[in-house]
N, C-alpha and C positions, 0 to 999 in steps of 0.2 A: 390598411395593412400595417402589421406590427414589423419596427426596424430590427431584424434579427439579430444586431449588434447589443440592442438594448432591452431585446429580449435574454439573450446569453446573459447579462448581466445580473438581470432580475432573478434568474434563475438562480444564479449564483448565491443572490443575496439572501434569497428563501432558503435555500440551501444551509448556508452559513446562521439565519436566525432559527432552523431547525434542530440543528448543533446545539444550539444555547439553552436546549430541556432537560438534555440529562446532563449537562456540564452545572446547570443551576441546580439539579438533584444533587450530585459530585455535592457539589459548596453547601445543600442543606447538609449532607451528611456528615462533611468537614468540620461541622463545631463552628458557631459564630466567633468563638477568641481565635483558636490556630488562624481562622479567614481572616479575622481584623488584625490581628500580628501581619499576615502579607500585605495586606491591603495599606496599614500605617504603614510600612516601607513605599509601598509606591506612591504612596501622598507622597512621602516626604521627597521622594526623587521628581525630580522636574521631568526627565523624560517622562517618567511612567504616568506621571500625573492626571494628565487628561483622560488616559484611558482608564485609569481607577476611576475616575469617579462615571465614568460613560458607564463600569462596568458593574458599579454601586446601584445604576439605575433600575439595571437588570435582579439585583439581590433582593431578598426579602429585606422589611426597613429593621429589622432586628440587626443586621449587622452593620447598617448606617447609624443607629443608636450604640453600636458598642463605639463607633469612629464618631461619632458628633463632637467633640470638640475638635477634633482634627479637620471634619470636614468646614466647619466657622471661621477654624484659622485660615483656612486657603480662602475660603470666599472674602476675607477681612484686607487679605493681601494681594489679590492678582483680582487684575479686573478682565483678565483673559480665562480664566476659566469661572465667570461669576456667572453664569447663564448656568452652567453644569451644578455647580453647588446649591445653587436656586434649585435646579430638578432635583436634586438630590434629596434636600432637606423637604423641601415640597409633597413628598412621599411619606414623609412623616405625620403620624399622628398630631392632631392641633395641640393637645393637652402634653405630647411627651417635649413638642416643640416649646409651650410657655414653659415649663417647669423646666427647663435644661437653659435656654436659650442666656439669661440674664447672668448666672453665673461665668461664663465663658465672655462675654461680651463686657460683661464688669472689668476681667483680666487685661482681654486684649486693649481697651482703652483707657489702661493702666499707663499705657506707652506714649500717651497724648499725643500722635499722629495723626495729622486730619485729615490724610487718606485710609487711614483705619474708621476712622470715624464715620467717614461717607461710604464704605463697602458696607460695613455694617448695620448703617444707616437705609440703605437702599435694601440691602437681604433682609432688614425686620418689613420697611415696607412691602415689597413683594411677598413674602410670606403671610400680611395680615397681622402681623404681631405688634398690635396700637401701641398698648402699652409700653414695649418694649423701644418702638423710635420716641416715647415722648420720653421717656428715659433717658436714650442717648439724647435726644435735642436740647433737653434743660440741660446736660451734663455740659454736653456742646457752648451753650449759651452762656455758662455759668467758667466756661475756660478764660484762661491769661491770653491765651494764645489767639490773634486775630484770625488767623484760619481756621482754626476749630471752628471760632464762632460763626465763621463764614456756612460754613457748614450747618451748623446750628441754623440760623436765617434761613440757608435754603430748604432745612423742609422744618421748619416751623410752617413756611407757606404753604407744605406739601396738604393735598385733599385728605390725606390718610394721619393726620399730624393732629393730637387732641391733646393738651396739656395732661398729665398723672392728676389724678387727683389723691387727697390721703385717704387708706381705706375707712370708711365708716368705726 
């Protein structure tokens, strides 16, 4: 027998994600800049934050590509919403992700932080992006800084970790 407390609930919640078709029609219709103009407000606000990007997951990846640097810097900085930013970026194309990802990632470890380095480090891994962690880890490896390199060391070891090579 179904708990009627947790049936009310479900129902609810079906409910509430049936709401979310024509609110996501709403947002096609919206224009991806005006959407990503709001949407870069609520990155930037800590309240709002976790729901932007829970909310990014629901959007086509066209307006995750107009916020992709915004959405890199949050995954670069907070390891509280690094699971979200992973789903987020995740939804993207593999081809728009290499071709975007190094610029933005060059910047942020501009700032030689080696909790930058290890968000960043971790979102190329999970994302698949070889290239992109052997990048950070020689950059890593190649730092003044002993924690950098700490970082560097630990996924030089990583399975997903292949030194760059020069292109041909």
């Amino acid at each position: 027998m179904i708990d009627a407390g947790a049936a009310a609930i479900w129902s609810s919640l079906l409910a509430a994600a049936r709401e979310l078709v024509p609110l996501k029609a709403d947002a096609l219709r919206a224009g991806t800049t005006p959407l990503s103009d709001a949407a870069r407000a609520s990155l930037a606000n800590l309240a709002e934050r976790r729901h932007a990007l829970e909310v990014l997951t629901w959007l086509e990846p066209e307006v995750t590509l107009a916020l992709f640097d915004d959405v890199v810097r949050v995954a670069a900085h907070t390891q509280r919403d690094a699971l979200l930013t992973r789903q987020v970026l995740g939804r993207l194309p593999r081809k728009a992700l290499a071709e975007r990802i190094d610029a933005i990632v060059d910047r942020l470890l501009a700032a030689e932080d080696d909790d930058v380095y290890r968000r960043l480090a971790e979102l190329a891994r999970h994302l698949g992006l070889d290239a992109t962690l052997a990048r950070i880890v020689e950059r890593a490896l190649a730092s003044a800084d002993p924690d950098i390199r700490d970082v560097g060391t630990d996924f030089a070891t990583s399975d997903r970790y292949s030194p760059a090579r020069p292109a041909p």
